[in-house]
C-alpha positions in Angstrom: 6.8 -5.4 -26.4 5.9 -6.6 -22.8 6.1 -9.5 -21.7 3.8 -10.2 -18.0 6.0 -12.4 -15.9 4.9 -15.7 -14.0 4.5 -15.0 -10.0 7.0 -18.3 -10.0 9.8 -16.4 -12.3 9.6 -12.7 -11.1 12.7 -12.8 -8.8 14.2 -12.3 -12.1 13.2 -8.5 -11.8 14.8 -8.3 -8.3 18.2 -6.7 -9.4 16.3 -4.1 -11.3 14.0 -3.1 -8.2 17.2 -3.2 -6.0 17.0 0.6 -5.2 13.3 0.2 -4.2 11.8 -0.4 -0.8 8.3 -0.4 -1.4 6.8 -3.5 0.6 4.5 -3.9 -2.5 7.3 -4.5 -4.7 8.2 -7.5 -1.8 4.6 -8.4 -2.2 4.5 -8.8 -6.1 8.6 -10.5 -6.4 7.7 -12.9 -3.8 4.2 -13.7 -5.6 2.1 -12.3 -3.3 0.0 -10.2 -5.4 0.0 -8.0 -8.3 1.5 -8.1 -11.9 4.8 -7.9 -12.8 5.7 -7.3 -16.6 8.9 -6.8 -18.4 10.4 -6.3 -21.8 12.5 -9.7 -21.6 11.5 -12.8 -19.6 15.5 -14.3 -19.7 17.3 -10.8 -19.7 15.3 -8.0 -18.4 16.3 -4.8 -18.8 13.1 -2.8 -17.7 9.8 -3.5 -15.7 6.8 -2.7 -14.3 5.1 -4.2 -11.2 1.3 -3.3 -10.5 -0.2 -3.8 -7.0 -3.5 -2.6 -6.7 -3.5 1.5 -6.9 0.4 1.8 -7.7 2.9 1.3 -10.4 6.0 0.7 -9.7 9.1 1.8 -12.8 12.7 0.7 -13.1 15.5 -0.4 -15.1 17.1 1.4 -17.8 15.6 4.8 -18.5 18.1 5.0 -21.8 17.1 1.4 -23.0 14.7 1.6 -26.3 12.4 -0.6 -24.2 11.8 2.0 -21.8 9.8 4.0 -23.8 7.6 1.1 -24.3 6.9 0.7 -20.5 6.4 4.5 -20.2 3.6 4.1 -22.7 2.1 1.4 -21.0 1.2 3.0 -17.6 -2.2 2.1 -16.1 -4.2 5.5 -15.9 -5.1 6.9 -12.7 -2.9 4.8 -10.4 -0.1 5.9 -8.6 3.4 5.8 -10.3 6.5 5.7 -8.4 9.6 5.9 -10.5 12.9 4.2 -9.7 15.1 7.6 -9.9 14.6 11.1 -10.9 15.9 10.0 -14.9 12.8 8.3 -15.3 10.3 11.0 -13.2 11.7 13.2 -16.5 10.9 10.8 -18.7 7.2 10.5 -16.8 6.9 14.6 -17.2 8.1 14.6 -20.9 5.7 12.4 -22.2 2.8 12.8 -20.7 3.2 16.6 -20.7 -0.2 18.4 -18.6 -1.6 15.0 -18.7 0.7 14.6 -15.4 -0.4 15.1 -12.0 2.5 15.2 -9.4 1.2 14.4 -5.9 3.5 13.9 -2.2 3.6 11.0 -0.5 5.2 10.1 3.1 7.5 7.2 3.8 8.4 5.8 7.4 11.5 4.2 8.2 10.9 0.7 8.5 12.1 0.0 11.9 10.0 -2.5 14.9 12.1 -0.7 17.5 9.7 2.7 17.2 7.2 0.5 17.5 6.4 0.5 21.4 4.0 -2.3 22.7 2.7 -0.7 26.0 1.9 2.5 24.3 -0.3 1.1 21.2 -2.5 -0.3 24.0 -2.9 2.6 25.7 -4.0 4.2 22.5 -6.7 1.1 21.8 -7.6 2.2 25.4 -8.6 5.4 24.1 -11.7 4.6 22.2 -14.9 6.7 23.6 -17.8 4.5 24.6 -20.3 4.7 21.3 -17.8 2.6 19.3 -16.9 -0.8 19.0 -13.4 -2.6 17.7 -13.5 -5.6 15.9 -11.1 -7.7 13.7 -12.0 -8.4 10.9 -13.4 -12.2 10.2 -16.1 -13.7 10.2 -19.1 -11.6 9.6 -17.5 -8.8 9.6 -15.9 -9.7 6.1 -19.8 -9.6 5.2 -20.7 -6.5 6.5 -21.8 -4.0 3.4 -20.5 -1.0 5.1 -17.1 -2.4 5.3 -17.0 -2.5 1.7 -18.7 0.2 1.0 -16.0 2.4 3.2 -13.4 1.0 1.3 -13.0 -1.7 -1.1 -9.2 -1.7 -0.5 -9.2 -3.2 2.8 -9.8 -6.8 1.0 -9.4 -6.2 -2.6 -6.0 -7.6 -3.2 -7.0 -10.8 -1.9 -8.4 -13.3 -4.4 -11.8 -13.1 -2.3 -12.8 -12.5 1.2 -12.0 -16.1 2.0 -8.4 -15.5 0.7 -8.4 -12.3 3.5 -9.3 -14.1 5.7 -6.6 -16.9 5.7 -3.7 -14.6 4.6 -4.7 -11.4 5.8 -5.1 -9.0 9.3 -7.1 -6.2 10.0 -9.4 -4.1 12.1 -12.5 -2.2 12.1 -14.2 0.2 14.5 -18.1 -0.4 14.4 -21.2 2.6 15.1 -24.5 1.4 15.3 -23.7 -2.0 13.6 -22.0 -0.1 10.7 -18.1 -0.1 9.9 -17.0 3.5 10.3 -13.3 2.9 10.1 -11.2 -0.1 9.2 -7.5 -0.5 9.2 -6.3 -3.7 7.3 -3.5 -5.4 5.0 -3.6 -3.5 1.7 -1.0 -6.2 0.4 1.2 -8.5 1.9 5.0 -9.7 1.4 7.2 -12.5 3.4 7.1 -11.1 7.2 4.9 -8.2 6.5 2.1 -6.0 5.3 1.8 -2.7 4.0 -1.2 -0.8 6.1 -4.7 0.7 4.7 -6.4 3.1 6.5 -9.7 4.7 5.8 -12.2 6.4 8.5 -15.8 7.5 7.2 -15.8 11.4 6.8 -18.8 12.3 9.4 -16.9 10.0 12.2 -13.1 11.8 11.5 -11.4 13.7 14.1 -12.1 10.9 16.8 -9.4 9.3 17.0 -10.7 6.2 15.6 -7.6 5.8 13.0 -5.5 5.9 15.2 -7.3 3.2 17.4 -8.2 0.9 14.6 -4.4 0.7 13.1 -3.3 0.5 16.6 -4.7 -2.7 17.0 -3.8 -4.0 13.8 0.0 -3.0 14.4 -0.3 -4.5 17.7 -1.5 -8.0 16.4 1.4 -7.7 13.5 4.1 -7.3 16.4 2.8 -9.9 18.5 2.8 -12.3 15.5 6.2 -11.4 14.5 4.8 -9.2 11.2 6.1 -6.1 10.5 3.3 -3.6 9.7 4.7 -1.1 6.9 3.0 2.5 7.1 3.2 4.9 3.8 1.1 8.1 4.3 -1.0 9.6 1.1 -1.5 13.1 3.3 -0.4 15.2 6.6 -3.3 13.8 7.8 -2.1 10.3 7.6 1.3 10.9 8.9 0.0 12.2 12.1 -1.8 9.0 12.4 1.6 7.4 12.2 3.6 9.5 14.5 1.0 8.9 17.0 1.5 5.0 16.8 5.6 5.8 16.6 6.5 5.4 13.0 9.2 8.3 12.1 9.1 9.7 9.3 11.9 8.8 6.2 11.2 11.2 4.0 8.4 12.9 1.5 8.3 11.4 -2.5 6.7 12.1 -5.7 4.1 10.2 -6.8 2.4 10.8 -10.8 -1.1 9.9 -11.7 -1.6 10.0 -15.3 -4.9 11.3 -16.5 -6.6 10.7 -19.8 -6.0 12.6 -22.8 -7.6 15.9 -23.1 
């Protein structure tokens, strides 16, 4: 049986998350965000943390509890396993029902992180466009929503954002075309979203809009954590001077056949 943990008890979980670095695992210990859920409240051997689109594993593949937490992945999201024991365990259970995707993670480092050259990249936004943070009306704005509902939606509410998180968006015509914001949060940082409308890619506006938002998170003393979920999305990042770590696996279980 699990057991979901109160965001006032989870640093309970921490030793068990030790070999993780995921910001979003910060986000849900330190009671952020997310749910956290374990097979003992006292004496955890295994758990699970859930931040929006990802799942995070660890503990003791080998434990009899393990196989209960294996069982009880949300479907569809993104699961990131603590070693490669329990990406077997993933693979063996859930058979063809896995999918096996690559994503990209930066080193977290402020020193790649150059001031001077993430304005001269805001600098480069053509004429037709607009950059704006995003408060205010903004937070109102359909098409912001409508482009992504992850740029806000691990907030309580859009008041919530709006106190705790950062973000900016890159207007055409009055309508949001690209947005870069605080997926989640975590003590002295966030973890980036990016998302660009598909007839307005290739312009650079990524690049601008996250610019701006890593900008503002320096100058505040936060550090803006970048993982990329394509090629795509790591040039964004090498443009801005994040290097890259390394490449992981990532599953998405689908329903049963």
């Amino acid at each position: 049986m699990l057991y979901e943990v109160d965001r006032n008890n989870r640093e309970r979980l921490t030793p068990l998350f030790a070999q993780m670095h995921d910001t979003m695992i910060r986000s849900c210990l330190e009671g952020h965000m997310g749910i956290a859920r374990a097979d003992d409240l006292d004496d955890p051997t295994v758990a699970q943390i859930v931040v929006g689109d990802f799942v995070f594993l660890a503990g003791d593949v080998k434990s009899e509890a393990a196989r209960k937490l294996l069982e009880c992945i949300p479907l569809g999201k993104l699961v990131i396993a603590q070693n490669e024991q329990w990406k077997v365990q993933i693979e063996a259970l859930y058979k063809e029902r896995v999918v096996k995707v690559t994503r990209y993670a930066f080193k977290q480092d402020p020193k790649y992180l150059k001031c001077e050259r993430l304005k001269i990249l805001i600098g480069g936004l053509v004429e037709e466009y607009e950059l704006k943070r995003m408060e205010g009306d903004i937070l109102k704005n359909a098409s912001l929503h409508a482009l992504s509902e992850d740029f806000t939606a691990q907030f309580d509410s859009l008041e919530d954002f709006e106190k705790r998180g950062r973000g900016y968006c890159i207007l055409y015509k009055g309508q949001v075309v690209c947005g870069a914001s605080s997926y989640s949060i975590y003590n002295g940082g966030l973890e980036i979203e990016v998302d660009t409308h598909p007839s307005h890619r290739r312009k650079g506006l990524a690049t601008v809009a996250t610019a701006a938002l890593v900008l503002e998170c320096l100058e505040g003393g936060i550090y803006p954590s970048y993982d990329a979920a394509n090629l795509a999305s790591v040039g964004v990042a090498q443009k801005l001077g994040y290097q890259l770590e390394r490449p992981y696996d990532t599953y998405i279980i689908n329903e049963k056949l």
